[in-house]
N, CA, C and O of each residue as an XYZ file, in Angstrom:
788
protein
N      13.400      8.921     -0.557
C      14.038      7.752      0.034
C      13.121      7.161      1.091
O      12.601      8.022      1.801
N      12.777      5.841      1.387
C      12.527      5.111      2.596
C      13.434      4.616      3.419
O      12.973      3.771      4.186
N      14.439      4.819      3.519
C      15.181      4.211      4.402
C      15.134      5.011      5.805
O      15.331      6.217      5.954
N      14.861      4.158      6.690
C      14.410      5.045      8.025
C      15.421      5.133      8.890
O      15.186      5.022     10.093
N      16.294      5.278      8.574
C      17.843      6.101      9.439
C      18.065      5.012     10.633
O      17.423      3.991     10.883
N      19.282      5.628     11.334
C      19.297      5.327     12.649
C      18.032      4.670     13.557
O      17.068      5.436     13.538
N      17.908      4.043     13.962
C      16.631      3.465     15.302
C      14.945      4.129     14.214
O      13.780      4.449     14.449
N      15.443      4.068     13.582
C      14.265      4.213     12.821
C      13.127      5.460     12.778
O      11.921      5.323     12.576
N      13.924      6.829     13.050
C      14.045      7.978     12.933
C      13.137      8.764     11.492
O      12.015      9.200     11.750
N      13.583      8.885     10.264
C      12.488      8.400      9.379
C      11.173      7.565      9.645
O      10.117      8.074     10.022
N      11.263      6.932      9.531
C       9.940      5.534     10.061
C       9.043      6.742     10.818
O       7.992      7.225     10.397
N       9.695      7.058     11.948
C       9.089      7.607     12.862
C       8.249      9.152     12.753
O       7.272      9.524     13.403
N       9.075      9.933     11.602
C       8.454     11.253     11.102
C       8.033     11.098     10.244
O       7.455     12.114      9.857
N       7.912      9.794      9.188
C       6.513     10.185      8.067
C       5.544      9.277      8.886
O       4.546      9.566      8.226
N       5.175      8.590      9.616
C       4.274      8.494     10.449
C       3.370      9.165     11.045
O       2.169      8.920     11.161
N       4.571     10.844     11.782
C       4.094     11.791     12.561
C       3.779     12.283     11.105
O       2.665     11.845     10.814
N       4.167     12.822     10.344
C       3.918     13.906      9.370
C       2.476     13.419      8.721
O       1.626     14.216      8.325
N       2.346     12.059      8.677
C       0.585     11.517      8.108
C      -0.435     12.330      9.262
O      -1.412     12.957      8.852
N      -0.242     12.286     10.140
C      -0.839     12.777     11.476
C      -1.971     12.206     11.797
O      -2.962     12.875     12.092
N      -1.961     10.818     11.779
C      -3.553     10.094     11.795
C      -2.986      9.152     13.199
O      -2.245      8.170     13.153
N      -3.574      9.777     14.392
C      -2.934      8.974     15.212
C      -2.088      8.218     15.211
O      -2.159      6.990     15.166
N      -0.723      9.244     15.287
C       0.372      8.855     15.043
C       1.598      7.859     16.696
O       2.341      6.880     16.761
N       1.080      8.953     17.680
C       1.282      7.980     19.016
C       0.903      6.293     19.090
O       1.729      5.428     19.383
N      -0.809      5.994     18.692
C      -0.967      4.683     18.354
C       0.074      4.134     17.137
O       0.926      3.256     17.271
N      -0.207      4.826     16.032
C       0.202      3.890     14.976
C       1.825      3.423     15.255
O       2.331      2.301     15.233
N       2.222      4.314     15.436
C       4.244      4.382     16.033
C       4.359      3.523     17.376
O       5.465      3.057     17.651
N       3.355      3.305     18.165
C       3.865      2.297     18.953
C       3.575      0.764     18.671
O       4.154     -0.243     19.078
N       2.415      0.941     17.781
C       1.660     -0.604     17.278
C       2.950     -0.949     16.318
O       3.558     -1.938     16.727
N       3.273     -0.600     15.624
C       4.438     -0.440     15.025
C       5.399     -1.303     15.500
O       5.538     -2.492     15.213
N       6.247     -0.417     16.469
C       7.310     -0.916     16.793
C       7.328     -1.803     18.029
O       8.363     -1.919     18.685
N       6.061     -2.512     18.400
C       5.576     -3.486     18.721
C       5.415     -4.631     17.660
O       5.554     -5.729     18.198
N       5.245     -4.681     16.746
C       5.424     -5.343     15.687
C       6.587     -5.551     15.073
O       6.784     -6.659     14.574
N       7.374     -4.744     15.006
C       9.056     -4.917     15.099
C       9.775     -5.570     16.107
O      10.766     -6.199     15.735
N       9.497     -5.562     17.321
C       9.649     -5.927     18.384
C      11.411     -5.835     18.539
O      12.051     -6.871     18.356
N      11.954     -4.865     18.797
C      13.158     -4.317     18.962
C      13.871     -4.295     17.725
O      14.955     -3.712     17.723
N      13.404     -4.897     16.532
C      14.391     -5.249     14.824
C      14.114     -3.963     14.174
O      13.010     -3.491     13.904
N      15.360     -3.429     13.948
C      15.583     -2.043     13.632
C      15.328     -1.664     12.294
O      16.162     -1.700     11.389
N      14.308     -1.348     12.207
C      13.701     -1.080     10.796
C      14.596     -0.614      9.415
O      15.190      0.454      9.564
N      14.751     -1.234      8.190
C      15.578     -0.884      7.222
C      15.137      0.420      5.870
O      15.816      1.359      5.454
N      13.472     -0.127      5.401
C      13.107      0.849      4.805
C      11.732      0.711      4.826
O      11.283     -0.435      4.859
N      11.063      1.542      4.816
C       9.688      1.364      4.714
C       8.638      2.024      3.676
O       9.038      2.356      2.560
N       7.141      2.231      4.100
C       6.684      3.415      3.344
C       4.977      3.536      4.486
O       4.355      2.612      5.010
N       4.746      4.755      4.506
C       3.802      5.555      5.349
C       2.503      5.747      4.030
O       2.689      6.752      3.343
N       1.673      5.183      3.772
C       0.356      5.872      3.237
C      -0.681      5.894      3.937
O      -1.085      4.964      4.635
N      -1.202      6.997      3.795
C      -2.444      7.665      4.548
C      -3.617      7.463      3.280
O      -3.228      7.323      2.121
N      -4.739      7.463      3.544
C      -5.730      7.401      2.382
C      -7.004      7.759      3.438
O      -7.282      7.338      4.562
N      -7.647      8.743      2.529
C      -9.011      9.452      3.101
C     -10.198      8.539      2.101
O      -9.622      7.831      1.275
N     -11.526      8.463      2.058
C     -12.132      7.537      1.301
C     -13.616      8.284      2.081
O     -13.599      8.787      3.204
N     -14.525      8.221      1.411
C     -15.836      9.018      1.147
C     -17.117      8.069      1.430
O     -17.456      7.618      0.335
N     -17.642      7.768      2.060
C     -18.407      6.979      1.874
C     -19.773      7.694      1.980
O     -19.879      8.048      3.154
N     -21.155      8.163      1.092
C     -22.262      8.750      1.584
C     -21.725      9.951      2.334
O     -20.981     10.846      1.935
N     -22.303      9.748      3.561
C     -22.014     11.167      4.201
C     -20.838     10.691      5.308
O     -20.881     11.341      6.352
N     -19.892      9.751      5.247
C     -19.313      9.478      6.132
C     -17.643      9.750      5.534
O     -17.330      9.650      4.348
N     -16.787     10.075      6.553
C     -15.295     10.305      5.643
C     -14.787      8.948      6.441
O     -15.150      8.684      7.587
N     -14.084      8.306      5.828
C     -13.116      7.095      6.643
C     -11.618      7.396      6.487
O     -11.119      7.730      5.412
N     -11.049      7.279      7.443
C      -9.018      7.501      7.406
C      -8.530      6.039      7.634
O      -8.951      5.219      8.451
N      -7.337      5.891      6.523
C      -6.480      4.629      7.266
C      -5.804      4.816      6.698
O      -5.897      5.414      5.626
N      -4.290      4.119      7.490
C      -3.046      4.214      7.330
C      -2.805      2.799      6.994
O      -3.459      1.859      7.445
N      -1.567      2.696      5.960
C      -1.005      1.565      6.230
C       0.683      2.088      6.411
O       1.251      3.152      6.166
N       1.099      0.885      6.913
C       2.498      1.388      6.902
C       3.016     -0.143      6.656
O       2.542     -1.129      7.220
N       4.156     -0.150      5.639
C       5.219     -1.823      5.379
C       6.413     -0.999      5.679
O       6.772      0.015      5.082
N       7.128     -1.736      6.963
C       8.468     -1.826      6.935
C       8.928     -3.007      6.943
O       8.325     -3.936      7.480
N      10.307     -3.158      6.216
C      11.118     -4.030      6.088
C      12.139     -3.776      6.900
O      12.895     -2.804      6.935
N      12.081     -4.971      7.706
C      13.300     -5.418      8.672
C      13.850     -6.308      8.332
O      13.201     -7.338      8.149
N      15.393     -6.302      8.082
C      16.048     -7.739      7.621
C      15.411     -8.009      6.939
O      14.800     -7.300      6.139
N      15.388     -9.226      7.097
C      14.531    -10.112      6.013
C      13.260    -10.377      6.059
O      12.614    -11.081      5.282
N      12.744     -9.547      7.391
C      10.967     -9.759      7.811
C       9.813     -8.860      6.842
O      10.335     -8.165      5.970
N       8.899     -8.836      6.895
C       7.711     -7.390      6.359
C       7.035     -6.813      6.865
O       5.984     -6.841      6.226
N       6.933     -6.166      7.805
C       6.274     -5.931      8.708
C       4.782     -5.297      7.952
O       4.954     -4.548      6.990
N       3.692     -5.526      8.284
C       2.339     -4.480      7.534
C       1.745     -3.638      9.085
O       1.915     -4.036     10.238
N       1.307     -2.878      8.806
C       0.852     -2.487      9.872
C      -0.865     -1.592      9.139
O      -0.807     -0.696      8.298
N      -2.249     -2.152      9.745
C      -3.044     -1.102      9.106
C      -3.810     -0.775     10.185
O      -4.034     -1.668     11.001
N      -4.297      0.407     10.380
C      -5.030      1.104     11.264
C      -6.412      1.918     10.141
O      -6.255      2.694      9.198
N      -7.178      1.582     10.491
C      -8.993      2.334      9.880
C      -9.265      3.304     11.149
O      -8.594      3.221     12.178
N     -10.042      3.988     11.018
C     -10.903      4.477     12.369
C     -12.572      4.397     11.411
O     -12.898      4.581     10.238
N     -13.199      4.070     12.521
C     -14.624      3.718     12.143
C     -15.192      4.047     13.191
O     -14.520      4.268     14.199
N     -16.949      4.187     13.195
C     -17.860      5.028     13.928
C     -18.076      3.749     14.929
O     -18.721      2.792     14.501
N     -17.618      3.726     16.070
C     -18.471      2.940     17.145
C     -19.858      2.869     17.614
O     -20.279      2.085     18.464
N     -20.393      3.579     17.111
C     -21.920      3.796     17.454
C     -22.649      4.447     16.160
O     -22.202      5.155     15.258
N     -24.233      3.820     16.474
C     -24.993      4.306     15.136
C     -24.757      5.889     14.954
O     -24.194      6.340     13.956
N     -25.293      6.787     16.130
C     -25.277      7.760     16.065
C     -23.501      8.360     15.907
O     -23.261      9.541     16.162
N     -22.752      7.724     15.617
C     -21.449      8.575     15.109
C     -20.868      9.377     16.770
O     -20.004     10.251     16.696
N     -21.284      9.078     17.789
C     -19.883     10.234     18.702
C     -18.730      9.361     18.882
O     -17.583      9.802     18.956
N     -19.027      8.129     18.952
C     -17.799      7.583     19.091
C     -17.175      7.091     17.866
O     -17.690      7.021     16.750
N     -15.487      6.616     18.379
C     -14.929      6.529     17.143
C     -13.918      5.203     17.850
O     -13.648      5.207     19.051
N     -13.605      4.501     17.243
C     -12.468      3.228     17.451
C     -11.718      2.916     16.473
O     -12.261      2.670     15.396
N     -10.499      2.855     16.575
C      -9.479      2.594     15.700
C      -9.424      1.061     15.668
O      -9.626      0.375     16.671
N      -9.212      0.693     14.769
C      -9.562     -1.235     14.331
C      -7.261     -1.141     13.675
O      -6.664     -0.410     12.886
N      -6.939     -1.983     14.331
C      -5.625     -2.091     14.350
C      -5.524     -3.353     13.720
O      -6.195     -4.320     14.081
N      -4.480     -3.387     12.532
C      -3.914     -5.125     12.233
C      -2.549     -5.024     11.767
O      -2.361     -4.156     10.915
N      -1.535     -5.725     12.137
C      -0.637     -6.334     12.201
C       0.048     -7.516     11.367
O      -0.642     -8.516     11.166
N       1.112     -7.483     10.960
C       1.186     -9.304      9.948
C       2.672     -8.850      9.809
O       3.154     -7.774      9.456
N       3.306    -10.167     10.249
C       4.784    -10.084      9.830
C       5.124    -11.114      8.510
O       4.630    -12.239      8.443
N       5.839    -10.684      7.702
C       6.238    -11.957      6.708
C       7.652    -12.227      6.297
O       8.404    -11.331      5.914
N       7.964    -13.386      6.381
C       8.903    -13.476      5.337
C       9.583    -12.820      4.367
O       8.970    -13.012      3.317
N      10.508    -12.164      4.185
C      10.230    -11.475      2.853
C      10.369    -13.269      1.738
O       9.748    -13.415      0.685
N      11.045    -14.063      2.178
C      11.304    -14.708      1.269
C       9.803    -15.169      0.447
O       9.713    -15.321     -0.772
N       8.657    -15.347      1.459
C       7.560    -15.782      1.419
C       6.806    -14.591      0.309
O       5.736    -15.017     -0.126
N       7.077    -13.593     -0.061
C       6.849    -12.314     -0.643
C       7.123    -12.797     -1.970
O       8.262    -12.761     -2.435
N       5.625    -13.478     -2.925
C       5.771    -14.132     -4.217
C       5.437    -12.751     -5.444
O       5.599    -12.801     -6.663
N       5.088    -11.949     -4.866
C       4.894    -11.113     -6.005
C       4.943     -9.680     -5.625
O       3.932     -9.453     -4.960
N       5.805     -8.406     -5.773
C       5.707     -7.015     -5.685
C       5.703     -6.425     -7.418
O       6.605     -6.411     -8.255
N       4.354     -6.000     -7.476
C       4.179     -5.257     -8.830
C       3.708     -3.821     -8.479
O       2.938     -3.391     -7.620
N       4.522     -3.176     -9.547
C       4.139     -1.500     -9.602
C       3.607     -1.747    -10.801
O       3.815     -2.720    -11.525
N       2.747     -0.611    -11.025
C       1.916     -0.194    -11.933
C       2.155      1.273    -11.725
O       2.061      1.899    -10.669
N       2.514      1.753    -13.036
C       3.194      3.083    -13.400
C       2.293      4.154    -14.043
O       1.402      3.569    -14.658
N       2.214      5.011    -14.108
C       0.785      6.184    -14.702
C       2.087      7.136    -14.981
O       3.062      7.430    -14.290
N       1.597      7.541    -16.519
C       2.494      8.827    -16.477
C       1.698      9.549    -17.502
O       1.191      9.030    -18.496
N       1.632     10.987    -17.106
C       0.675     12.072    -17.860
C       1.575     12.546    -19.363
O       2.745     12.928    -19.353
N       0.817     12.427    -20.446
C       1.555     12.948    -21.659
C       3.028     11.970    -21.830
O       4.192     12.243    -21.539
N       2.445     10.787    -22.403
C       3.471      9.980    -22.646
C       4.240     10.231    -24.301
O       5.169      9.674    -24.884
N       3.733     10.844    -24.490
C       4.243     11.215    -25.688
C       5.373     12.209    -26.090
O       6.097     12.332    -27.078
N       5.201     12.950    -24.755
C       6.457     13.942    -24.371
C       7.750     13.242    -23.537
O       8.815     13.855    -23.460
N       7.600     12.081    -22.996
C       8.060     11.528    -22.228
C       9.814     11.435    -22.335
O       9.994     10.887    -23.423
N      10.740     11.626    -21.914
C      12.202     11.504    -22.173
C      12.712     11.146    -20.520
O      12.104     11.408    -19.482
N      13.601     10.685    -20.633
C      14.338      9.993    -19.197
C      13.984     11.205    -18.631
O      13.726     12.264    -19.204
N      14.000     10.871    -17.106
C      13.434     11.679    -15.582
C      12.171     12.040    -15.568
O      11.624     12.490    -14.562
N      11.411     11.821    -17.051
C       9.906     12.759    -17.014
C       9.461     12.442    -15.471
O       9.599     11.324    -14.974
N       9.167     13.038    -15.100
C       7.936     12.120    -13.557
C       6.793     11.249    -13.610
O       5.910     11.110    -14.457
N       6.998     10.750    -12.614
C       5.176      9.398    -12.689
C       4.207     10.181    -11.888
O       4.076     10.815    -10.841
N       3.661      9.824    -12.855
C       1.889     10.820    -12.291
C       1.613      9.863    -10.915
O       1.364     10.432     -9.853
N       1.654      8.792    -10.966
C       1.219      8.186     -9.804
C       1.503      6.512     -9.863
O       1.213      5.941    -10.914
N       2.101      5.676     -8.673
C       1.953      4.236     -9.060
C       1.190      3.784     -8.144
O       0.630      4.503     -7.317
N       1.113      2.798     -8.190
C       0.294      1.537     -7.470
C       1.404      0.175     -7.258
O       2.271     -0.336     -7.966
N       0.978     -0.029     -6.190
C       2.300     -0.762     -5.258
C       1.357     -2.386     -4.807
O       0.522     -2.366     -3.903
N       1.616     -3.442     -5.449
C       0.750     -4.130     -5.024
C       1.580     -5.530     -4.502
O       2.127     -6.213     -5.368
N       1.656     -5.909     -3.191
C       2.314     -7.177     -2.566
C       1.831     -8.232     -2.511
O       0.701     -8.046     -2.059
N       2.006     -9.445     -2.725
C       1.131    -10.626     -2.753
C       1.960    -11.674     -1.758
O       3.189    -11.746     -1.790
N       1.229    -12.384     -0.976
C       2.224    -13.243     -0.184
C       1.699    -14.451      0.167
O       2.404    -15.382      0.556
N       0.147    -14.527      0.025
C      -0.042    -15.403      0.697
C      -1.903    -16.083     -0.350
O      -2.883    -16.775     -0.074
N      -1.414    -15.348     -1.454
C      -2.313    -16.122     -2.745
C      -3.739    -16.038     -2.577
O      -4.620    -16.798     -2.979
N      -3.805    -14.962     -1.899
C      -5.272    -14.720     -1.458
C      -5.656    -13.866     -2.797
O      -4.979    -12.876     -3.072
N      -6.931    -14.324     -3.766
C      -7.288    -13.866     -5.028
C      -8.387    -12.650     -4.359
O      -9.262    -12.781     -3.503
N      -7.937    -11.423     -5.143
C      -9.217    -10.887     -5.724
C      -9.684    -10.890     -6.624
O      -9.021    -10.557     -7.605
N     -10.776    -11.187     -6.749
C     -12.281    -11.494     -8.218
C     -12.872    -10.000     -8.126
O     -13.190     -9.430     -7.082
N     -12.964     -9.425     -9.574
C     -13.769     -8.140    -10.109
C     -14.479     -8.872    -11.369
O     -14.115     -8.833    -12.544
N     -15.605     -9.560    -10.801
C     -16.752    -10.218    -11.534
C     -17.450     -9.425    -12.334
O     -17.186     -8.244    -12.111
N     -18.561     -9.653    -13.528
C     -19.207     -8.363    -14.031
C     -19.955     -9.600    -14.931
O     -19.323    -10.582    -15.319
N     -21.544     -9.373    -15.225
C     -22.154     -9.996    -16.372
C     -21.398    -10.060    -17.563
O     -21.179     -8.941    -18.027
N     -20.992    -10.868    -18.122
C     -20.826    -10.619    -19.757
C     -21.740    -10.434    -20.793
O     -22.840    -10.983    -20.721
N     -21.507     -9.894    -21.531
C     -22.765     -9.641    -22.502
C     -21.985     -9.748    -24.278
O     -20.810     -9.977    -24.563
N     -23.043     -9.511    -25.113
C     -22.149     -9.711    -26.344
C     -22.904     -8.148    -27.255
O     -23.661     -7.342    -26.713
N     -22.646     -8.114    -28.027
C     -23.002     -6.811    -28.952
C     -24.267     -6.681    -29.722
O     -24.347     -5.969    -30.722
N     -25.268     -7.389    -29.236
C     -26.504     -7.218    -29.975
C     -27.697     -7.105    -28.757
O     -28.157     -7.808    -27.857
N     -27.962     -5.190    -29.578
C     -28.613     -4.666    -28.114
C     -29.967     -5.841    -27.560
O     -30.511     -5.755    -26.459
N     -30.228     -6.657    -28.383
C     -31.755     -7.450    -28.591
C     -31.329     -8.484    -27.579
O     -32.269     -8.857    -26.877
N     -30.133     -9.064    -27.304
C     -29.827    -10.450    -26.973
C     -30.265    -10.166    -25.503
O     -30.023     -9.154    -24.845
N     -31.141    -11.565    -25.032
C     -31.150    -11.761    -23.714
C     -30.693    -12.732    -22.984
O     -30.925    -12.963    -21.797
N     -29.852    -13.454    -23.928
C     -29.537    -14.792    -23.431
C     -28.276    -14.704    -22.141
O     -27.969    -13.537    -21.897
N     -27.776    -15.404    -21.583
C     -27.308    -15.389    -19.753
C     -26.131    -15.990    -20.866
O     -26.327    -16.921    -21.648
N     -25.116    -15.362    -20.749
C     -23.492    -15.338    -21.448
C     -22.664    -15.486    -20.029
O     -21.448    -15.531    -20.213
N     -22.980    -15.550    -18.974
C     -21.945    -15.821    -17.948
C     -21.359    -14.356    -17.174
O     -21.859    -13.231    -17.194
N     -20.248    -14.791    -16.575
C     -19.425    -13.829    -16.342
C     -17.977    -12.988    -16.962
O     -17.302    -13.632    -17.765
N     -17.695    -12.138    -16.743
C     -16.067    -11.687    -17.370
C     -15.624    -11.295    -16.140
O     -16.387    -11.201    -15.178
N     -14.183    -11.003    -16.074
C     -13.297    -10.560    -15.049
C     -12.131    -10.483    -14.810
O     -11.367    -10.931    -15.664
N     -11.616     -9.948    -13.686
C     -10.206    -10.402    -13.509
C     -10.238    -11.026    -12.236
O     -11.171    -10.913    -11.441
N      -8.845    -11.917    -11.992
C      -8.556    -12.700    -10.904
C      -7.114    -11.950    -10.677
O      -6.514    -11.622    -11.701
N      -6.478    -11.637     -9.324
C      -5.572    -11.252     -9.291
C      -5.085    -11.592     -7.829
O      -5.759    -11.518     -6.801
N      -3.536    -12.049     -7.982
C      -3.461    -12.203     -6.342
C      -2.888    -10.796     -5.901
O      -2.478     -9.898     -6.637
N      -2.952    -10.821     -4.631
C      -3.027     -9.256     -3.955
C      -2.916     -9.394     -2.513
O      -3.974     -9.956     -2.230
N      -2.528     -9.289     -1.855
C      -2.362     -9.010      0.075
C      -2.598     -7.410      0.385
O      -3.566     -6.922      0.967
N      -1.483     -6.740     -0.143
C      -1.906     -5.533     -0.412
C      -1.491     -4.849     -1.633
O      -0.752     -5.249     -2.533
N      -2.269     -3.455     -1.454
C      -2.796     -2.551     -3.151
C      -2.610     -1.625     -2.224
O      -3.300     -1.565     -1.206
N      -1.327     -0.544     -2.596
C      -1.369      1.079     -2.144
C      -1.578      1.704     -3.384
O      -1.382      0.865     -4.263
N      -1.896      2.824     -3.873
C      -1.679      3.785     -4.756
C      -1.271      5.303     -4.162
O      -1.890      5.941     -3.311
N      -0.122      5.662     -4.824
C       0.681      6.865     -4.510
C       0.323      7.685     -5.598
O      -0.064      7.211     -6.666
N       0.442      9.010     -5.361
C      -0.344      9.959     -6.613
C       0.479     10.885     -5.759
O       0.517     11.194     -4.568
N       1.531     11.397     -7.565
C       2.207     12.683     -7.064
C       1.184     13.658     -6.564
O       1.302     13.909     -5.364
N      -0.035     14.423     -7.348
C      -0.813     14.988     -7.040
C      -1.308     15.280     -5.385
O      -1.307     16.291     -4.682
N      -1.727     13.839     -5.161
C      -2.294     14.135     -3.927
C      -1.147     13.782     -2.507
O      -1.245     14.229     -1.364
N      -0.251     12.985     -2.976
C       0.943     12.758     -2.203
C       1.980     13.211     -2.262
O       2.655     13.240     -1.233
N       2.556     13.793     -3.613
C       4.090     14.395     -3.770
C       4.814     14.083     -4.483
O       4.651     12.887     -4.244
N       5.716     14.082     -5.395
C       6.737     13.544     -5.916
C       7.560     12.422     -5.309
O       7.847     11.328     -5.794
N       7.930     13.048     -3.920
C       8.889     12.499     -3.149
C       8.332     11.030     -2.267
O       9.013     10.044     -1.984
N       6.801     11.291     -1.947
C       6.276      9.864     -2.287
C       6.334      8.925     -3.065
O       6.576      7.827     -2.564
N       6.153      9.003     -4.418
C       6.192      8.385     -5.408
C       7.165      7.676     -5.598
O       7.222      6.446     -5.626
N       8.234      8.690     -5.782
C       9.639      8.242     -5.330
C       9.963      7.290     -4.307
O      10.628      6.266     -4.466
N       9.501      7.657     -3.367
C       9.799      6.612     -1.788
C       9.329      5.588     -2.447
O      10.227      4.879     -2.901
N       7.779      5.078     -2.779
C       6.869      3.538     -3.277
C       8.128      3.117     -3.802
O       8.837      2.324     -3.182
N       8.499      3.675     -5.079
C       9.452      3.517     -5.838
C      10.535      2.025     -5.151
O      10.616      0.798     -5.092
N      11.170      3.292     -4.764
C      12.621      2.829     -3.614
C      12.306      1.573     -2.748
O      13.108      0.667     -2.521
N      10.978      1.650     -2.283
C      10.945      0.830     -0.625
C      10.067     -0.410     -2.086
O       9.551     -1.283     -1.389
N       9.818     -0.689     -3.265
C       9.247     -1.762     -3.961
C      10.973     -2.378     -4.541
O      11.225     -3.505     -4.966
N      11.881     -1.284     -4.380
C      13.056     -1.907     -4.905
C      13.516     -2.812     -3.452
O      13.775     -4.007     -3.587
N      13.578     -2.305     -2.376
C      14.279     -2.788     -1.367
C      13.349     -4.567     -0.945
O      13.763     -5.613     -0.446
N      12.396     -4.252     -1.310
C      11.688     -5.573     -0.774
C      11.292     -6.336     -2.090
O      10.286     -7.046     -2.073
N      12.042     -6.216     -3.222
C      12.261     -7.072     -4.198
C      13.840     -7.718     -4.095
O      14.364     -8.799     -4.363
N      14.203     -6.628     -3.639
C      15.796     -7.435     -3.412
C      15.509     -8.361     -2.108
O      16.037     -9.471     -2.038
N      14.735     -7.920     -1.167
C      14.872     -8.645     -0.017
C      14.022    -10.104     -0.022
O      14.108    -11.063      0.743
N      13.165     -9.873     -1.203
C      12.193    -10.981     -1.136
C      13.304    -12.013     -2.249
O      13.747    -13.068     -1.794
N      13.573    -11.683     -3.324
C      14.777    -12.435     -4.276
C      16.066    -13.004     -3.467
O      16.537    -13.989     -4.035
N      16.711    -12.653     -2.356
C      17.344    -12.457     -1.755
C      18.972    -11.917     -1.786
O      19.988    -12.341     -1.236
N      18.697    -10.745     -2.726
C      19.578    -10.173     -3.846
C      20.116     -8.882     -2.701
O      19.549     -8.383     -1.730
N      21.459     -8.636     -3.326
C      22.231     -7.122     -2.636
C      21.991     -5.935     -3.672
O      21.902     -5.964     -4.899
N      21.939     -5.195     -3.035
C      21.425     -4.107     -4.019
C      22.702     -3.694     -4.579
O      23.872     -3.761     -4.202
N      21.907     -3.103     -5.924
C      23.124     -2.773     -7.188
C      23.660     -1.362     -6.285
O      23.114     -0.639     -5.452
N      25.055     -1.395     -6.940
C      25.682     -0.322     -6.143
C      26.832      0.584     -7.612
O      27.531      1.559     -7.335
């Protein structure tokens, strides 16, 4: 479940439970809420590899009323030599009404076994609000190893604000589940629909 309880109690322990500077992220937070009592949200943490460098960031979307709150925090090396470290903080409230597109993208292992409740290997949670495209450009080419002729580009265009991916594996079931739940709550909230009961 995402729904963050009372004064936003939930909200507040999968935050702590990510443990990525959780004092900052929980007050940037609910500074961004600015007293509107959070309804449901979702907490992802993501680790990412770069060369010899590890990078952490959090994002966190809660939905208030009818608002969206995003919240993302990176930490990055302040200095060449790496002792220091600074957390880069951003913020964005929206509309939900303004919220033109929430798509999941579903992964499930051995679909062939598949029968109601099987579990999702992992989804991808992607919000769009404000029509900002991503381009994944690539040469095109055609099937004759000899050809040198300049055929252009191929690709996709996709709108996107944000892209989480949840993976039972590395996140849990009960994650998955949550994306789940908190993509239902801010489809009803963005449609401006009551949830089925």
């Amino acid at each position: 479940m995402t729904q963050s309880g009372p004064r936003g109690e939930r909200l507040h322990q999968d935050i702590e439970r990510a443990g990525f500077y959780p004092q900052l992220v929980h007050d940037v937070v609910a500074e961004a809420l600015d007293g509107t009592a959070p309804d449901s949200h979702l907490v992802q943490l993501e680790t990412t590899f770069d060369r010899d460098e590890i990078h952490r960031h959090i994002t966190v979307l809660v939905l208030a009323g009818q608002v969206l709150h995003i919240t993302h925090v990176d930490d990055q090396q302040y200095d060449e030599a790496g002792h220091e470290v600074v957390a880069l903080v951003s913020t964005e409230s929206v509309a939900a009404s303004e919220v033109h597109s929430v798509t999941l993208t579903y992964a499930y292992y051995k679909p062939q076994e598949y029968q109601p409740g099987h579990p999702i290997s992992e989804v991808n949670l992607s919000v769009a609000w404000t029509g900002t495209r991503n381009l994944d450009l690539q040469p095109a080419g055609c099937e004759d190893p000899q050809c040198e002729a300049d055929h252009g580009y191929t690709g996709m265009s996709a709108v996107q604000d944000v892209v989480l991916r949840i993976s039972a594996e590395a996140d849990g079931t009960e994650a998955v589940e949550g994306a789940r739940e908190f993509a239902r709550c801010l489809r009803r909230a963005a449609l401006n629909q009551s949830p089925i009961r």
